[in-house]
FIZAFI-221502 format. One record per residue (C-alpha): residue number from 1; residue in one letter; x, y, z. Coordinates in steps of 0.02 Angstrom, whole numbers. Layout:
<nodes>
<node pos="NUM" code="a" xx="X" yy="Y" zz="Z"/>
...
</nodes>
This chain:
<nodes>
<node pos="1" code="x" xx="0" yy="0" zz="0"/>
<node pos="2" code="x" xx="38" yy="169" zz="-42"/>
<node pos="3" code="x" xx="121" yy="297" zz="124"/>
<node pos="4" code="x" xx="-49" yy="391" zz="109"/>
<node pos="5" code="x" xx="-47" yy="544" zz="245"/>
<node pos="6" code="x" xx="-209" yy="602" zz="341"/>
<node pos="7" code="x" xx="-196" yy="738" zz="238"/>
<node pos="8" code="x" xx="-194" yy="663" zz="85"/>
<node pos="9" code="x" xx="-362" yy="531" zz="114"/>
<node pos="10" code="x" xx="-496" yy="655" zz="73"/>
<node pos="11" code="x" xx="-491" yy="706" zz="-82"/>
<node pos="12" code="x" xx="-674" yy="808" zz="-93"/>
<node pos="13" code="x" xx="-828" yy="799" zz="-47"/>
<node pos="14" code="x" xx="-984" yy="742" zz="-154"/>
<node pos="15" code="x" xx="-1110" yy="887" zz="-169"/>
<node pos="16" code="x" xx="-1274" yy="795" zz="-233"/>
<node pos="17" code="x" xx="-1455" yy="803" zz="-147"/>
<node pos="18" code="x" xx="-1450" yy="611" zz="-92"/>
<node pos="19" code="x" xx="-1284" yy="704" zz="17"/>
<node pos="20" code="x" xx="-1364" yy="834" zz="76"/>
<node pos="21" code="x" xx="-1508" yy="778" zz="129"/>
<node pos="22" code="x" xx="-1406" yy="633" zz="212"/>
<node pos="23" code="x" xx="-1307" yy="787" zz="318"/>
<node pos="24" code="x" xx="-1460" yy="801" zz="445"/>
<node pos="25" code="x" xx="-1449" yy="649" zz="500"/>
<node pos="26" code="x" xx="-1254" yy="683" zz="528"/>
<node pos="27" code="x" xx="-1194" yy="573" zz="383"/>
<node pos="28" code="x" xx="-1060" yy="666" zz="269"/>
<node pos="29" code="x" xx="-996" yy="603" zz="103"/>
<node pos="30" code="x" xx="-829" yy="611" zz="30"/>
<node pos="31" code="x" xx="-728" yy="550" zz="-124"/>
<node pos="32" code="x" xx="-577" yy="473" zz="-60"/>
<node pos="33" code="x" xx="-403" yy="401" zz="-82"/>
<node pos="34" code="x" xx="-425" yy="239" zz="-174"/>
<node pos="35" code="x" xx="-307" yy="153" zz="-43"/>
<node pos="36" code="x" xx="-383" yy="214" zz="109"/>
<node pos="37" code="x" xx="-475" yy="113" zz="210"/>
<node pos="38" code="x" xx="-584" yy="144" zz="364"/>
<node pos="39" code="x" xx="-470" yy="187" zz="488"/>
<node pos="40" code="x" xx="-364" yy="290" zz="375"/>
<node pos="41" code="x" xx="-531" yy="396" zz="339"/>
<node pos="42" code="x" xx="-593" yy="397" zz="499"/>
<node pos="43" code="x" xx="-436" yy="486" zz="569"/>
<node pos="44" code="x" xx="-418" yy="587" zz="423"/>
<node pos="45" code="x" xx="-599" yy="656" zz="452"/>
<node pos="46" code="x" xx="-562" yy="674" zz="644"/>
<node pos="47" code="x" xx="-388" yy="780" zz="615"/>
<node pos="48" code="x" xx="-454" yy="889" zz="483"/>
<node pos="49" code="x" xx="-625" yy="932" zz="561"/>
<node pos="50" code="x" xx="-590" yy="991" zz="730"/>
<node pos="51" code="x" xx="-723" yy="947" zz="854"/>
<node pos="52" code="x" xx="-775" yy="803" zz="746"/>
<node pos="53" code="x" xx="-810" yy="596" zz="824"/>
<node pos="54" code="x" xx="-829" yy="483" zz="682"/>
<node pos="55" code="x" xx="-955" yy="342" zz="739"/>
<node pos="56" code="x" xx="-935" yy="247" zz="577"/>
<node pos="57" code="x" xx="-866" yy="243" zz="397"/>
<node pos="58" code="x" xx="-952" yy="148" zz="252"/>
<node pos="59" code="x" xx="-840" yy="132" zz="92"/>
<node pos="60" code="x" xx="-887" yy="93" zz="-97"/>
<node pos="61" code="x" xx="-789" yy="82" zz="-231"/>
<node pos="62" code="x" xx="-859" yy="166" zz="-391"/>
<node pos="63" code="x" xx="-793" yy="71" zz="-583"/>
<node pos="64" code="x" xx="-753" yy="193" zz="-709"/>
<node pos="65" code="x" xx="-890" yy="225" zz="-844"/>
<node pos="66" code="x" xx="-853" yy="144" zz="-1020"/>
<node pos="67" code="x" xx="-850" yy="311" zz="-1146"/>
<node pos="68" code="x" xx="-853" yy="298" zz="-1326"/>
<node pos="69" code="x" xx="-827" yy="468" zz="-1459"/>
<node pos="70" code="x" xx="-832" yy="388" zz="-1614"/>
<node pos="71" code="x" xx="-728" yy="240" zz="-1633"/>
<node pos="72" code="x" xx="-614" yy="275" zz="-1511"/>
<node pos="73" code="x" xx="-692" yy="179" zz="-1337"/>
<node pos="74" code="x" xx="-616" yy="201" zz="-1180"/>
<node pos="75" code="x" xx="-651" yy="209" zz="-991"/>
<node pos="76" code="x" xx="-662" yy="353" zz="-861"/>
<node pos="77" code="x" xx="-565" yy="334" zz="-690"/>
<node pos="78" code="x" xx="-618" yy="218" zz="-549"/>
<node pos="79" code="x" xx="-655" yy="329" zz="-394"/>
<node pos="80" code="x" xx="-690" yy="276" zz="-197"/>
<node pos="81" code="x" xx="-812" yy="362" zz="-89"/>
<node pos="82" code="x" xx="-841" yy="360" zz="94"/>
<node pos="83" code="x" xx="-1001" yy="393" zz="183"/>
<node pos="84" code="x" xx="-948" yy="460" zz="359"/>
<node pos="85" code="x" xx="-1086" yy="437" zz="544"/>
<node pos="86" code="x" xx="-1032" yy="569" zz="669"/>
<node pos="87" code="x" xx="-1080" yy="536" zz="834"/>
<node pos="88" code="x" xx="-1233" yy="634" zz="895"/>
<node pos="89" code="x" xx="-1105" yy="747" zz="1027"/>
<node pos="90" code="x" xx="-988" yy="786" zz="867"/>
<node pos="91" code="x" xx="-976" yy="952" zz="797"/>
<node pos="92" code="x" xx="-1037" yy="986" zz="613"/>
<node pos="93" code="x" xx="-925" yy="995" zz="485"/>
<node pos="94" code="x" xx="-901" yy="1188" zz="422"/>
<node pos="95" code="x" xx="-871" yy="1162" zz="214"/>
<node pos="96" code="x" xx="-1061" yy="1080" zz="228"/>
<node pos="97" code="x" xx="-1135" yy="1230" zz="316"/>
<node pos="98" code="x" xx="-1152" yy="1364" zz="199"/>
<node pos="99" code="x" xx="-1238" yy="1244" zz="53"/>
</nodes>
């Protein structure tokens, strides 16, 4: 596996309705590192975000999209996002706030 820093797991966060309407219930989405795993992400989310108690971290790994323009066919870039549960004393995540 790759050294992959705390800083370096999160890559962005998905802005899409399903996420936002997810963010009431505490439930933030990101894309991440594609060799993170859970524990990575869940300190990665707790360093960044001060204030912040991840209670869980759900991962899925999304396949690239097969594109074709003309005859040429090829395939967009695999990507891997993670669904982040704070815990109900954490403190909200500020990028979220003002969407």
């Amino acid at each position: 596996m790759a050294n992959v820093q705390y800083y370096d797991v999160i890559l962005k966060p998905v802005v899409t309705e399903k996420s936002m309407n997810a963010m009431a219930e505490k439930k933030y989405t990101f894309f991440v590192h594609p060799d993170a795993n859970k524990f990575m992400i869940k300190e990665a989310v707790e360093k960044m975000f001060e204030g912040t108690k991840v209670a869980s971290v759900n991962t899925m790994n999304i396949s690239g999209k097969k594109k074709r323009r003309g005859m040429v066919t090829g395939k967009t870039a695999a990507a891997k996002k993670a669904i982040v549960q704070l815990t109900e004393d954490s403190a909200d995540i500020e990028i979220f706030s003002g969407l």
